[in-house]
C-alpha positions in Angstrom: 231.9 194.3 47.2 230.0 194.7 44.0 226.5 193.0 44.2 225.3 190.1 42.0 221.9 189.5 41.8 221.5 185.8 39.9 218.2 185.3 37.7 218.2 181.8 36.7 215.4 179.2 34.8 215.9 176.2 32.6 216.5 178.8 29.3 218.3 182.2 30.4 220.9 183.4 32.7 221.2 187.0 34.4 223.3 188.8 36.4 222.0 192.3 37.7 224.3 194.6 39.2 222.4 197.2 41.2 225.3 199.2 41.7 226.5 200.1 37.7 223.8 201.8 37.0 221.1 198.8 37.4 222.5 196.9 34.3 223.5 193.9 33.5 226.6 191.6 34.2 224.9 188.8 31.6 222.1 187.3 29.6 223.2 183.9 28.7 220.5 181.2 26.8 220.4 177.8 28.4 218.5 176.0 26.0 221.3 174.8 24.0 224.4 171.8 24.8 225.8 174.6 26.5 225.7 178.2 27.9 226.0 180.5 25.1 226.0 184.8 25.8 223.3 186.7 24.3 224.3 189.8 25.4 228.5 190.4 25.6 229.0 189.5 29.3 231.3 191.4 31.7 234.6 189.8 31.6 235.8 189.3 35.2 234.6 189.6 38.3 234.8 193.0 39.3 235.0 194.1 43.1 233.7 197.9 42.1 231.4 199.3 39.6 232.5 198.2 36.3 232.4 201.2 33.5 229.1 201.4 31.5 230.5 200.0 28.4 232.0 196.9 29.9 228.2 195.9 31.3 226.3 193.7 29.2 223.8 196.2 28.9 222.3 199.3 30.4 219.1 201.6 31.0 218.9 205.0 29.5 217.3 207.3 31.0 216.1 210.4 31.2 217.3 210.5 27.8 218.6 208.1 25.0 222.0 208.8 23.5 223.4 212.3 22.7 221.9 215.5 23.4 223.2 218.9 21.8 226.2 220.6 24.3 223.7 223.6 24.0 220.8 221.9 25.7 217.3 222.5 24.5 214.6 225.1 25.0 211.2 224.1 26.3 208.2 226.0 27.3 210.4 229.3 27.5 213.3 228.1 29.6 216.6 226.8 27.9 217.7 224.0 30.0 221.6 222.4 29.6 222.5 219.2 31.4 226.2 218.8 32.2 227.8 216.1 30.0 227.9 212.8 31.5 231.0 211.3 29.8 234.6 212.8 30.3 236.0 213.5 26.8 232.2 213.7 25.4 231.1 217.4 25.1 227.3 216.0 24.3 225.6 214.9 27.6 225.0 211.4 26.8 222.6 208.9 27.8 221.1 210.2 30.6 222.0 210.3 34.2 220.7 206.8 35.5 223.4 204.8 34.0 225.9 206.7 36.6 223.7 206.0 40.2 223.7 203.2 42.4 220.2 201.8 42.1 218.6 200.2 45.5 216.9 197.1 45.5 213.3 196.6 46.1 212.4 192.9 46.2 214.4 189.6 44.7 213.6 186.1 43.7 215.0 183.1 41.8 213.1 184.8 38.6 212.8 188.6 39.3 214.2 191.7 40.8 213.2 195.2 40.8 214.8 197.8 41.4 214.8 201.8 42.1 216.1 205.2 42.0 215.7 208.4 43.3 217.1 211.6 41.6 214.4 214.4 43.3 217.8 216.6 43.0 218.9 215.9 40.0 218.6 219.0 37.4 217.2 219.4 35.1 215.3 216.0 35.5 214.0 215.4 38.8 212.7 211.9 38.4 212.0 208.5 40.5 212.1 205.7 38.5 211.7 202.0 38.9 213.2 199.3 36.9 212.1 195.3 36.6 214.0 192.4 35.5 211.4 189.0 35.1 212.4 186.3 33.8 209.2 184.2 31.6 210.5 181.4 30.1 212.8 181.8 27.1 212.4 185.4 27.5 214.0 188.5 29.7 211.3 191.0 30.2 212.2 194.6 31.2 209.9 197.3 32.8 211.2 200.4 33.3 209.0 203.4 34.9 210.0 207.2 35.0 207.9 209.8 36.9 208.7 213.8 36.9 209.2 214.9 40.6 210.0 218.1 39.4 207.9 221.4 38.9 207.6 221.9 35.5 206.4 219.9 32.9 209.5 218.2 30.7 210.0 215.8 27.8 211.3 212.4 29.1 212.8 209.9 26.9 213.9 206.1 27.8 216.1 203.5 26.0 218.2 200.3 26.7 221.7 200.1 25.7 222.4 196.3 25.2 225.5 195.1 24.0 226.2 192.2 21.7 228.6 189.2 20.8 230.8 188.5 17.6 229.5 190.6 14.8 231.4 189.7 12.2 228.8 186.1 13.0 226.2 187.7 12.9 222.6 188.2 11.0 220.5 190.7 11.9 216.6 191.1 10.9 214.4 194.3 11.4 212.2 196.4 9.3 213.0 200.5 9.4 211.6 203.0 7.2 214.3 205.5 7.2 217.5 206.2 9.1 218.8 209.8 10.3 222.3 210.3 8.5 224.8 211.9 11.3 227.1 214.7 10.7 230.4 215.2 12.5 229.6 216.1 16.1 227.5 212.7 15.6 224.1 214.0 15.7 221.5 214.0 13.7 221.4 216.1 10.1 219.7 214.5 7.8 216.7 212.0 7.7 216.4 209.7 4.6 215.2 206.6 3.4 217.9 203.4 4.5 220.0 203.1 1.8 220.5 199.5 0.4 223.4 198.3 2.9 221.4 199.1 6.0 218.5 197.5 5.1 218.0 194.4 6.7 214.4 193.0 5.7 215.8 189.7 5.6 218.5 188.2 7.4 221.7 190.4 6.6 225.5 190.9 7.8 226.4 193.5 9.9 228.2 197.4 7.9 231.0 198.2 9.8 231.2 202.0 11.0 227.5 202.4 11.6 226.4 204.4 14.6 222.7 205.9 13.4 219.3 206.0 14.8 216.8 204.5 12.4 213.2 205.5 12.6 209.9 203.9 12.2 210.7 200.2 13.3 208.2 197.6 14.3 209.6 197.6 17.0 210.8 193.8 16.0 214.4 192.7 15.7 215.9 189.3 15.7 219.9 188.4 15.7 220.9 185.2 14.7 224.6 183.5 14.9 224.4 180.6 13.0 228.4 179.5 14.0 226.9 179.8 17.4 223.5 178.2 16.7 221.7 181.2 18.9 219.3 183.4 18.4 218.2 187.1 20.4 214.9 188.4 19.6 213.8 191.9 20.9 210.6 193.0 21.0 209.8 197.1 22.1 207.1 199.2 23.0 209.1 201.8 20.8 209.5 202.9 17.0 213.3 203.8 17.0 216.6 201.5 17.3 220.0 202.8 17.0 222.5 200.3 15.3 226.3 200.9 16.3 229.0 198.2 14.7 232.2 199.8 15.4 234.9 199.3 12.9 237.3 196.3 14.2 235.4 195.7 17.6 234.0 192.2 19.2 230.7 193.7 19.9 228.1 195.8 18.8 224.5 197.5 19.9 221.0 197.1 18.7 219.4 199.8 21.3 215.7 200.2 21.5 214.5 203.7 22.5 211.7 205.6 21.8 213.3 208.7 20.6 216.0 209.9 17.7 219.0 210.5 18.9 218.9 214.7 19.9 215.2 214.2 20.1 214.8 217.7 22.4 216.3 219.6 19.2 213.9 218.1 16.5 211.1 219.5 15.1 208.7 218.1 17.0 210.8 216.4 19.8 209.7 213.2 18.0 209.2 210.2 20.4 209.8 212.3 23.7 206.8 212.0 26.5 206.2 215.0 28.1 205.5 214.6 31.2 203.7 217.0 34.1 204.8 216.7 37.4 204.0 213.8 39.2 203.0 212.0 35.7 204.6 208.9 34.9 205.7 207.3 31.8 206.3 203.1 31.6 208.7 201.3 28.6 209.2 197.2 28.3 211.4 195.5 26.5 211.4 191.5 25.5 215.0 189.7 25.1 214.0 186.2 24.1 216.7 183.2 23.3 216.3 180.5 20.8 218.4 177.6 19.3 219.1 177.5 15.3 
């Protein structure tokens, strides 16, 4: 039987689900007449681990995203992790998303949980990973620490997915955006043109599935039809937007790094971290009426 961990106060719903990867079955606001979904919410009630892309949202981890089917090359090694996703060539989003996470401690408002991969190549990591409820607001905590040997760049990211976005308004402030060529990864990095720019409140582009750089790491979705509000606060200065064309949902994902980050000049927004070091992300999901 799947396991359903229940966060519940007088604002916000949660369901954790250990087991999918430690994501989420739910993040419905209470503060309204009635419940309303801030996050798209699993529809069912599954007896085994739903697929990542039916959870309401999900941690990334060791990386955010794709990564070239080539690998990357760091400190004189070339190092390729085995794609993740069957039909996907990239390895995508990590390896966290796929385990079984256990849990460490559980109450009415929090729950954290954690995850041992000391064999997984070529990330060897522990990692721990908090959901706390504080009010009108979800706070999430995740940590990451290198168990391996050698000194690697570690990424993190959350991979929430939204409600309705044809109803949708979304406001956040980007500098640029890194236009994508066919194999989906990054080619080119230049300023947001005019219809992703979304200083004030703006409707949603259909077809959009970029990584835009240098965010405040600020972002607030309204619904107005829905009289709810999501704002997400990040520790992070990247958020990839994805609105597939015709679909009932769509992502705003923080992370801290471009999507193929290991293949950038730079590896822009990676953490490298020695063995034994640890790196610590937190994300803020707060509710409000309209």
């Amino acid at each position: 039987m799947l396991e359903r961990l229940t966060l519940r106060n007088a604002c916000l719903l949660v369901e954790v689900l250990p087991q999918a990867g430690g994501g989420l079955a739910r993040l419905d606001w209470l503060g309204g007449p009635e419940a309303a979904p801030l996050l798209r919410p699993l529809a069912g009630d599954a007896a085994t681990p739903p697929l990542p892309s039916q959870l309401a949202c999900f941690p990334l981890l060791p990386w955010s995203n794709r990564m070239a089917p080539s690998g990357f090359a760091f400190g004189g090694h070339r190092y390729v992790p085995a794609p993740t996703r069957a039909g996907e060539p990239c390895p995508i989003h990590g390896d966290a998303w796929l385990q079984a996470w256990q849990v460490e401690a559980y109450t009415a408002g929090s729950v954290r949980l954690s995850l041992e991969r000391r064999t997984a190549t070529p990330f060897s990591y522990s990692a721990t990973l908090g959901y706390r409820l504080d009010g009108a607001a979800l706070v999430v905590e995740l940590t990451v620490t290198n168990r391996g040997l050698a000194t690697l760049p570690f990424g993190a990211g959350l991979h929430p997915w939204m409600p309705a976005p044809r109803e949708a308004l979304l406001t956040a402030r980007f500098d640029g955006v890194w236009l994508a060529g066919p194999d989906k990864l990054p080619r080119d990095y230049v300023a947001a043109p005019a219809q992703w720019r979304f200083d004030g409140a703006a409707a949603l582009p259909q077809g959009v599935d970029n990584v835009f750089a240098g965010w405040d790491g600020r972002a607030r979705i309204a619904w107005p039809r829905r009289g709810v509000a999501l704002e997400i606060e990040a520790d992070m200065d990247y958020c990839i937007l994805y609105v597939p064309a015709g679909r009932d949902f769509f992502c705003v994902e923080p992370v801290d790094h471009p999507i193929n980050a290991h293949n950038l000049p730079g590896q822009p927004g990676l953490s490298l971290l020695a063995p034994g070091a640890a790196l610590v992300r937190r994300w803020v999901f707060r509710g409000a009426d309209l």
